[in-house]
N, C-alpha and C positions, 0 to 999 in steps of 0.2 A: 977258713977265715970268715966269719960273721961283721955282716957290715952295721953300724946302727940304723933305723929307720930316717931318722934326719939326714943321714948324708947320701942313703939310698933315694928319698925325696929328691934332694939337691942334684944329684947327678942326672936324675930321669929330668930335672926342671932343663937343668943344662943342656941337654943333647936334644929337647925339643927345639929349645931357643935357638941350636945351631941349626938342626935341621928346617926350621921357619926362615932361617938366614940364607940357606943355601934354595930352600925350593922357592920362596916369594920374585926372588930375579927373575926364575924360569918362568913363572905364571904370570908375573905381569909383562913378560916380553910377549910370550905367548897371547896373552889379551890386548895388546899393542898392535902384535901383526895380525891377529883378523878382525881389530876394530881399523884397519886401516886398507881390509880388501877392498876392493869393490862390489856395492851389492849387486844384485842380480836384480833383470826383470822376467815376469812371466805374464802370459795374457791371456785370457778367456772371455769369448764371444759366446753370447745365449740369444738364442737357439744357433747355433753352426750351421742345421740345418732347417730353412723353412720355407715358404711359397711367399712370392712378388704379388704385391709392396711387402717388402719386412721388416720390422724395426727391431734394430741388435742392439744391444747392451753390453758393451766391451769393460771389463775390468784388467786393470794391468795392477800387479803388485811389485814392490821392491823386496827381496828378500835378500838377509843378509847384512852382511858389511854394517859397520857403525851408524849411528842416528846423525851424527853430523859429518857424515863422507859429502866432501866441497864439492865435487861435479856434481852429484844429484841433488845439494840445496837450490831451492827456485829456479829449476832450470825453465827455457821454454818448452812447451811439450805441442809436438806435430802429430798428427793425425793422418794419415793417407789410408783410402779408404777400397782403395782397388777401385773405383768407378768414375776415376778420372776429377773426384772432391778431393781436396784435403782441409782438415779444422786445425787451427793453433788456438795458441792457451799459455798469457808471457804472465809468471810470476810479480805479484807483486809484494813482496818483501822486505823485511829487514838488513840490512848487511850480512853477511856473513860472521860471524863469531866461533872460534874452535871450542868444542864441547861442550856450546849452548846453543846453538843452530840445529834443528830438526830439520831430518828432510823426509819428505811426504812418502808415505808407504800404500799409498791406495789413488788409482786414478780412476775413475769413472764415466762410461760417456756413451751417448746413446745415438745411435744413427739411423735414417733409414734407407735401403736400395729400391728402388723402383722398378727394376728391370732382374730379370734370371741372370744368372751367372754364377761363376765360383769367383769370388773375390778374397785376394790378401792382403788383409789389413796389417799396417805396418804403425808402431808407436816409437817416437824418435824425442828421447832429451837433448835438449842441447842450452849449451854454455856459449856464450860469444861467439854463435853461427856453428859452432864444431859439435860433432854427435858426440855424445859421453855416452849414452845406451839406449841400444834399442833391442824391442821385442815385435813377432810377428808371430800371424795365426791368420788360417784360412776357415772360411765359410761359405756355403752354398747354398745359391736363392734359387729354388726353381719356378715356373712358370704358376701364376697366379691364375682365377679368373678373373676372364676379360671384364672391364666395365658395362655395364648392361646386364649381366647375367645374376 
């Protein structure tokens, strides 16, 4: 049995149209639940390792998770710096709005140690006093020369 070309069309139109029916629910649930993980942080300290006084330049990134995930919009962001400092840093922003609130994917910040040691620098979000994420990385200052020399 020979089919005509127009109902051969019409059938192949048909079965995509179901199948667009049946996979679009899977895909946008699927793009629902991982625009609604939580993103991740991660941190890197340049130089890791160098000789007192040093000055570090910490980057922390957020990766992941949606642009407008609500704990990491303007949070405040802590600093502790292993040498007994810590630096804050309070958002100052707009309201919150769902799927037009960006939240920040690069944090930046430069510090200096004056003394050797291995220090753990700790970066800490926070929402109304409660951590929503943090990241840590260690670095190692060792002895400079002395002043005078």
């Amino acid at each position: 049995m020979y089919l005509k070309s127009g109902v051969v069309q019409a059938l192949v139109l048909a079965f995509s149209a179901l199948l667009i029916l049946l996979v679009s629910p899977a895909n946008a649930l699927l793009a629902r639940e991982q625009g609604n993980k939580k993103p991740s942080l991660s941190l890197k300290a340049t130089p890791s390792i160098s000789f007192a006084p040093a000055r570090v330049v910490v980057v922390a990134e957020v990766k992941g998770g949606s642009n407008d995930f609500e704990d990491f919009y303007c949070p405040n962001v802590e600093w502790e710096w292993g040498d007994l400092t810590t630096s804050t840093a309070e958002g100052d922003c707009e309201p919150y709005s769902p799927g037009q609130s960006e939240i920040r994917r690069r944090y930046t910040v430069e510090h200096r140690f004056k003394t050797s040691g291995t220090y753990r620098i700790v970066l800490r979000l926070k929402k109304a006093g409660k951590v929503v994420g943090s990241a840590n990385t260690q670095i190692q200052v060792r002895a400079g020369l002395e002043p005078g020399y």
